[in-house]
C-alpha positions as CSV (number, residue, x, y, z in Angstrom):
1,X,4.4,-82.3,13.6
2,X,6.7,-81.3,11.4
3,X,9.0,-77.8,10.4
4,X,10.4,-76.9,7.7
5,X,13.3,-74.1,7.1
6,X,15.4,-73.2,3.7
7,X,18.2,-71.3,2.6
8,X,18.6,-70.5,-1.1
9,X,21.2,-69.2,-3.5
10,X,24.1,-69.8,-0.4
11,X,27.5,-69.1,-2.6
12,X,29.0,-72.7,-2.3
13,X,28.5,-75.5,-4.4
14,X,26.2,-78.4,-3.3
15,X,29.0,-80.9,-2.8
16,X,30.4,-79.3,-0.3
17,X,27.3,-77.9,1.2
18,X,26.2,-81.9,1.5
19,X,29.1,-83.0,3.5
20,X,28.1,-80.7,6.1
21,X,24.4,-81.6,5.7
22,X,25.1,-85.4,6.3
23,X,26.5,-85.3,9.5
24,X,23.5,-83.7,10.8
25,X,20.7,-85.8,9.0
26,X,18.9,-88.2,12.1
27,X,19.7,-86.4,14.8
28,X,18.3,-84.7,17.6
29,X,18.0,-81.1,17.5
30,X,20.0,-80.4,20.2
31,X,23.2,-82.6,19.6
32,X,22.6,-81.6,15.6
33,X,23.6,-77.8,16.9
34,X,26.4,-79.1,18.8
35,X,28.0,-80.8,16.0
36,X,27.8,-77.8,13.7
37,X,29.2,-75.7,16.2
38,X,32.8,-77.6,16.4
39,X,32.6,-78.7,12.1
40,X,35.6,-77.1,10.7
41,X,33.6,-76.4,7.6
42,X,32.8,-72.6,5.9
43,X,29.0,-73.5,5.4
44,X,29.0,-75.0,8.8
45,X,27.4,-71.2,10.2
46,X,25.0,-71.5,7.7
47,X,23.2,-74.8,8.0
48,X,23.1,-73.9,12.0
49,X,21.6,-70.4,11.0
50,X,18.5,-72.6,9.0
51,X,18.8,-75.6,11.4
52,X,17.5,-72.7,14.4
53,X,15.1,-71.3,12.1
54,X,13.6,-74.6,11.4
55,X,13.4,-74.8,15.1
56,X,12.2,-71.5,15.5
57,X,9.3,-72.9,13.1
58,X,8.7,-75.6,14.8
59,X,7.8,-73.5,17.6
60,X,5.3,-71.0,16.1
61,X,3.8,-73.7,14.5
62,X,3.0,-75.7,17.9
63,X,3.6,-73.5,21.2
64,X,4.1,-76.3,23.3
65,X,6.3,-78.6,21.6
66,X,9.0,-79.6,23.3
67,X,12.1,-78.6,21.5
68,X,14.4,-81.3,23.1
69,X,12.5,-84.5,21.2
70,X,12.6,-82.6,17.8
71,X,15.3,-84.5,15.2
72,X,16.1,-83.6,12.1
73,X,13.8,-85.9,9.7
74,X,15.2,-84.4,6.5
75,X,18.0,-82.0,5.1
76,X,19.3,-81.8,1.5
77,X,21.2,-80.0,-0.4
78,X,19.7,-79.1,-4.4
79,X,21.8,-77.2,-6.8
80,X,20.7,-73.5,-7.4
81,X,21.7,-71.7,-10.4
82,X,25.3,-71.0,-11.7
83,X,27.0,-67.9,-12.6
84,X,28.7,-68.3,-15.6
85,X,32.1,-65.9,-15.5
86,X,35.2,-65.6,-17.5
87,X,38.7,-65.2,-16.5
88,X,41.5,-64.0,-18.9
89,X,43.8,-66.8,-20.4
90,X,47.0,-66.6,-22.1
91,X,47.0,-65.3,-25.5
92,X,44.3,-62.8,-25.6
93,X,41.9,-66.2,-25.0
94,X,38.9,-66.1,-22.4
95,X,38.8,-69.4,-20.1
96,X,35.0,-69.9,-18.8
97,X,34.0,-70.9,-15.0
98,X,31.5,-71.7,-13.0
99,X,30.7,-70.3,-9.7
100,X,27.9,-72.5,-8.2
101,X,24.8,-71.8,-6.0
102,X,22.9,-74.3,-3.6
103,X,19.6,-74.3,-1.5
104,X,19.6,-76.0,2.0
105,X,16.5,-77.4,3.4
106,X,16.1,-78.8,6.9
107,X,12.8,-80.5,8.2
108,X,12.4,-80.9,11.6
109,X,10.2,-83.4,13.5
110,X,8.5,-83.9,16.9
111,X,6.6,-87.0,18.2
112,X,3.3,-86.6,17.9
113,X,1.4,-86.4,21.2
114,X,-1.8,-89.1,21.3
């Protein structure tokens, strides 16, 4: 049984989004929450916002999973789109920048009961 949950177009880029998104990746669900609670990272909230909705999935999917045994099998990080702006530059110039866009997706997993 698996859940799925994702965020798109969260305003930070994907690199930063990932070092977040790697310390959670294998485990439980429980401890998972734990960790993001004390990361001293901006997107830290965020990841935890999709991690309980993946959760929260996992429950309407199945009603009697057990929510302790689910663990993180995936979460990624893609690039989303980039808005292009300018800032003015010395000179009457125009110096071009990025601000950069990423969507987080988290897959939760319970053993299967046989």
């Amino acid at each position: 049984m698996q859940a799925k949950a994702e965020a798109r177009y969260i305003r930070v880029s994907a690199q930063k989004a990932r070092l977040v998104v790697d310390l959670i990746r294998g485990m439980q669900a429980g401890a998972a929450l734990n960790t993001l609670r004390v990361a001293n990272k901006r997107i830290a909230p965020t990841v935890e916002k999709v991690l309980q909705s993946a959760i929260a999935n996992a429950v309407n999917r199945d009603e009697d999973v057990d929510v302790d045994t689910l663990v993180v099998s995936e979460a990624y990080v893609n690039e989303g789109p980039r808005m292009k702006r300018v800032r003015p530059a010395p000179m009457g110039r125009a110096y071009r920048y990025q601000r950069r866009m990423s969507h987080i997706v988290i897959k939760v997993a319970g053993k299967d009961k046989e």
